[in-house]
C-alpha positions in Angstrom: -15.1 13.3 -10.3 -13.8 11.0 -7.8 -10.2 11.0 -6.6 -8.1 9.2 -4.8 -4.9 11.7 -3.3 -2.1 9.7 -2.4 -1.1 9.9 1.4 1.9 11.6 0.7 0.3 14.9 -1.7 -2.2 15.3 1.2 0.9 15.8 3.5 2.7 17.5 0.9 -0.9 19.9 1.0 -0.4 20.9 4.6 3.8 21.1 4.3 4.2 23.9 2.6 1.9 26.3 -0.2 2.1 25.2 -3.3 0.6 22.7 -6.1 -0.6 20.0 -4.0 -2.2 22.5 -1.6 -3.9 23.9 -4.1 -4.8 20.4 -5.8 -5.8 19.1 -2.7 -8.4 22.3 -1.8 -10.1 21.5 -5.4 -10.8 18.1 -4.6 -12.6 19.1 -0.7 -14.4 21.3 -2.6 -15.3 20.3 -6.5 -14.7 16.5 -6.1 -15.3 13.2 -4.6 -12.2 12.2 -2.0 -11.7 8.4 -1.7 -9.7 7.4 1.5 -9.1 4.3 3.5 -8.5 3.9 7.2 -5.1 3.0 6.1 -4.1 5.7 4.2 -5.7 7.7 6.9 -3.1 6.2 9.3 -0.4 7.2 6.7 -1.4 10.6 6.3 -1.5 10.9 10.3 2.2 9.2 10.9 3.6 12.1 8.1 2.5 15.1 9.4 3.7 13.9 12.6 7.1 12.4 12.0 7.7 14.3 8.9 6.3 17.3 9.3 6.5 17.3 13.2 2.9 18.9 13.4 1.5 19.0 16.8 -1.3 16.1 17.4 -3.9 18.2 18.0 -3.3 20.0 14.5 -2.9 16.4 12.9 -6.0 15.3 14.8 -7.9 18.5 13.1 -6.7 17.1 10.0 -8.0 13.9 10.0 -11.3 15.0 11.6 -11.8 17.5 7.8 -10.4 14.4 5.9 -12.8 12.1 7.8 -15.9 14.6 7.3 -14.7 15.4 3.3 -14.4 12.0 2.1 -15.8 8.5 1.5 -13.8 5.8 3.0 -13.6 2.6 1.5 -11.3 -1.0 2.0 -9.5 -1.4 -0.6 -10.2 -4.3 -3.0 -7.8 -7.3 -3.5 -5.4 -6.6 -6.4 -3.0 -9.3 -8.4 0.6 -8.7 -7.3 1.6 -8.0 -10.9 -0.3 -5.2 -11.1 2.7 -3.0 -9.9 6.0 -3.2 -9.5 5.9 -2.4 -5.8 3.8 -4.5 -3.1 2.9 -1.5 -1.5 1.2 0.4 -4.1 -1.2 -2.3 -4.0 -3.4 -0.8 -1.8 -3.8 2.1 -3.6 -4.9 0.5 -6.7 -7.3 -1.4 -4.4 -8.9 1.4 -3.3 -8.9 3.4 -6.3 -11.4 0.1 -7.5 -13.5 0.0 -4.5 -14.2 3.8 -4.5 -14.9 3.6 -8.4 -11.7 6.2 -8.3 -11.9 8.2 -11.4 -8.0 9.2 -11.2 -5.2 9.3 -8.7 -3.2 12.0 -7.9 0.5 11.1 -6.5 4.2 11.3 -7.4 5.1 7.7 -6.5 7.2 6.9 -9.9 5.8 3.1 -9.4 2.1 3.9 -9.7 3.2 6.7 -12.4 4.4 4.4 -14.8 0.9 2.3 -15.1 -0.2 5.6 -16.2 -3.9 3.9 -15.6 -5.3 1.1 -13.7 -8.6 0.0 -15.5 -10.5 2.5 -16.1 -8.8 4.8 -13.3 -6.0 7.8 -14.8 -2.7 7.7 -12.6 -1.8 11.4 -12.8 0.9 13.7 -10.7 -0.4 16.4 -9.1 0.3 18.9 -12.3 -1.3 16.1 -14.7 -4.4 16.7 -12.4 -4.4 20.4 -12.5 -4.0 20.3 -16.0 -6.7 18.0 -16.5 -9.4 20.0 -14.6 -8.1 23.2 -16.6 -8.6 21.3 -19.4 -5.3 21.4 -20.6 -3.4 18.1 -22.8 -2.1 16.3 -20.2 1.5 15.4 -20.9 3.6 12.7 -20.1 6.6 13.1 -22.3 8.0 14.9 -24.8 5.0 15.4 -27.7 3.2 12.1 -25.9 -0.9 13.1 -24.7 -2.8 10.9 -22.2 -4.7 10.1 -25.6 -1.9 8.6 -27.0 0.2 7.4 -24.4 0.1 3.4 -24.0 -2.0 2.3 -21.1 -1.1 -0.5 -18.9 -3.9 -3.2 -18.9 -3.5 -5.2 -15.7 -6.5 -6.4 -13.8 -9.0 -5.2 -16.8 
């Protein structure tokens, strides 16, 4: 499967142990990564301001993300595909890289719940998903039957 991680569950990977560490191991070694240069950029300015990892530690990082993924530029995308400008890119690249689903918490990108033919899904959607459990999104609501948002199809 390809996925796109969003820059901020790959940081959340190396913060602390948990989910997105977990999610983001799976994906180096089961799936397809899709990055860009700029989400590279993003991941790198994180860990360091954020996370206040030492450059030579974020410059390991990038080197594994760099030798573990495809990178593509992202594709041009409508502005009214999303409510925020900068989520743009994402959905750009998720198109370029033929992204099968994208994993992140930002609550803009969550609530298109899919961009063509590309599942938006939070890091415990994901899990679920390749545990293949029913992926919830509310209350007694399935990916199956949850409406999906059609922009750009």
């Amino acid at each position: 499967m390809k996925v796109l991680l969003d820059a901020n569950v790959i940081v959340a990977a190396f913060a602390a142990h948990g989910l997105c560490e977990v999610v983001f191991e799976v994906c180096l070694d089961a799936h397809d990564l899709l990055l860009s240069t700029e989400s590279l950029d993003e991941v790198s300015n994180n860990l360091r301001k954020k996370i206040k990892l030492p450059d030579a530690t974020v410059a390991s990082i990038l080197r594994l993300l760099r030798d573990n993924s495809e990178l593509h530029s992202p594709h041009h995308v409508p502005a009214e595909a999303c409510r925020d400008p900068k989520d743009l890119h994402i959905l750009g690249l998720a198109e370029s890289g033929g992204a099968d689903c994208i994993v992140t918490g930002d609550k803009d990108l969550l609530t298109l719940r899919k961009f063509k033919s590309c599942k938006i899904l939070t890091p415990r959607q994901f899990s679920d998903l390749i545990h293949g459990k029913r992926i919830q999104h509310q209350p007694g609501e399935t990916l199956d039957s949850a409406p999906q948002a059609s922009v750009g199809s």
